[in-house]
N, C-alpha and C positions, 0 to 999 in steps of 0.2 A: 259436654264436649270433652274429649279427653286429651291429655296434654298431647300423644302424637298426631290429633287435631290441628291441633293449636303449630304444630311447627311444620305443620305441611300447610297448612293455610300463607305462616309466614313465607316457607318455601317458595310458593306462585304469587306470593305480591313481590316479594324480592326478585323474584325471577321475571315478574310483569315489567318492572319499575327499571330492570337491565335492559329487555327490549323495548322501551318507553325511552330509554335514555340513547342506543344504535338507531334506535328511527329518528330520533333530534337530529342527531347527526349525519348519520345515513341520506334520508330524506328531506328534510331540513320542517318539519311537519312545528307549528309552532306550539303554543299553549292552551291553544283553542281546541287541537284535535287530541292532545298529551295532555292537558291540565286535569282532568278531569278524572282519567283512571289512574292519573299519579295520586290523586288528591285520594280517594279510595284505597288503592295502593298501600297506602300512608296510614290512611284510616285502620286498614285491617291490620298491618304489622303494630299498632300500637296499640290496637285493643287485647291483641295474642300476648303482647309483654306485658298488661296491665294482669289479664285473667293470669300467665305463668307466674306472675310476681306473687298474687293472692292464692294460687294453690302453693308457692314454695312456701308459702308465711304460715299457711291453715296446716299444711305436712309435717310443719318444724314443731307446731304443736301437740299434734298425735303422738301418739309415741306406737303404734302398730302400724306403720305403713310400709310398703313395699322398699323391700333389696332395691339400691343402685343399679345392677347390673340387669334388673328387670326393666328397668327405667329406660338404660341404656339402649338394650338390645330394641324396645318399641321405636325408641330414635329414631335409632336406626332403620330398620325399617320402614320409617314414616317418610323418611329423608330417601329413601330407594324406591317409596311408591310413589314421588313426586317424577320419578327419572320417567315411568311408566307414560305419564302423559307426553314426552316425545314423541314416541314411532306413531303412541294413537292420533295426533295427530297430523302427523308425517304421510300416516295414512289414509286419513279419512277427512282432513282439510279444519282449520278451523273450526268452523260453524257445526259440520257434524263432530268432530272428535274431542273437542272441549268436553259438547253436555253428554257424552258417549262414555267420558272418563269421570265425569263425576257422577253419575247415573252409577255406574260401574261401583268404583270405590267407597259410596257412602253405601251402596247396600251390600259390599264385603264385610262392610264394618257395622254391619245391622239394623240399618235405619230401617223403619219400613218405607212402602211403597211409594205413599202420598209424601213424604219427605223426600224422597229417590226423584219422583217426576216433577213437585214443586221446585228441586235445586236443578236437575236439569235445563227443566224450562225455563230458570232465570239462565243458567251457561247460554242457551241457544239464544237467548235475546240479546244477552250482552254483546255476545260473538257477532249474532248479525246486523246489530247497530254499528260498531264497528264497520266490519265490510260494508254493511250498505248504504246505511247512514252518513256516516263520516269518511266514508270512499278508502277505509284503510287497507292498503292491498294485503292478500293472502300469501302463504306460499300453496302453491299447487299440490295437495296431495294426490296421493293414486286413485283413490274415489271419491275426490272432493265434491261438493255440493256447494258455492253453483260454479 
């Protein structure tokens, strides 16, 4: 996994864990329906700053590794392809446009096929345990499903 892995990962659990915390409030949804993908949530941001801690420690050792500003510039990047999964799914509705965007981005980023459709098909169960499971309402995208 490569460090701008690791901070688009943290990206959508921080960004999971903001709309986890508007639906508390929002909808008043208690610990039973929120406990759960906070606790995850939680889990993945702390594993990302364990693994960033141990590659900053193993890089301080090297002594050939990469320019800052190559560093930088993936950040970046990593941080603007998290923005991507708004419109998808804005437009394609939860359930399809989560595993539509990770399907998408991990085979940008090279994974093969069988890694592409195994994370997918976890996005699309997560997404529809969710709505249908836990009755967590959607927003309506323009070709949402269902």
């Amino acid at each position: 996994m490569r460090d701008s892995d690791l901070i688009v990962l943290s990206c959508i659990a921080i960004g999971v864990a903001g709309v986890l915390g508007i639906d508390a409030i929002g909808y008043g949804h208690g610990m039973r329906v929120l406990g759960f993908p906070a606790f995850i949530g939680l889990a993945i941001v702390l594993l990302c700053g364990v693994q960033a801690w141990h590659r900053r420690r193993a890089s301080r050792r090297n002594v050939g590794h990469a320019p800052a500003s190559a560093g930088l510039r993936q950040t970046i990047r990593a941080g603007l392809a998290f923005l991507v999964v708004l419109p998808v799914v804005a437009v394609f509705g939860l359930v399809l446009g989560l595993p539509a965007f990770v399907a998408a981005y991990l085979k940008l980023r090279g994974e093969g096929w069988r890694v592409v459709a195994a994370a997918a098909t976890i996005a699309l169960a997560g997404a529809a345990l969710f709505v249908f499971v836990f009755g967590v309402p959607q927003p309506k995208g323009l070709l949402a499903w269902p």
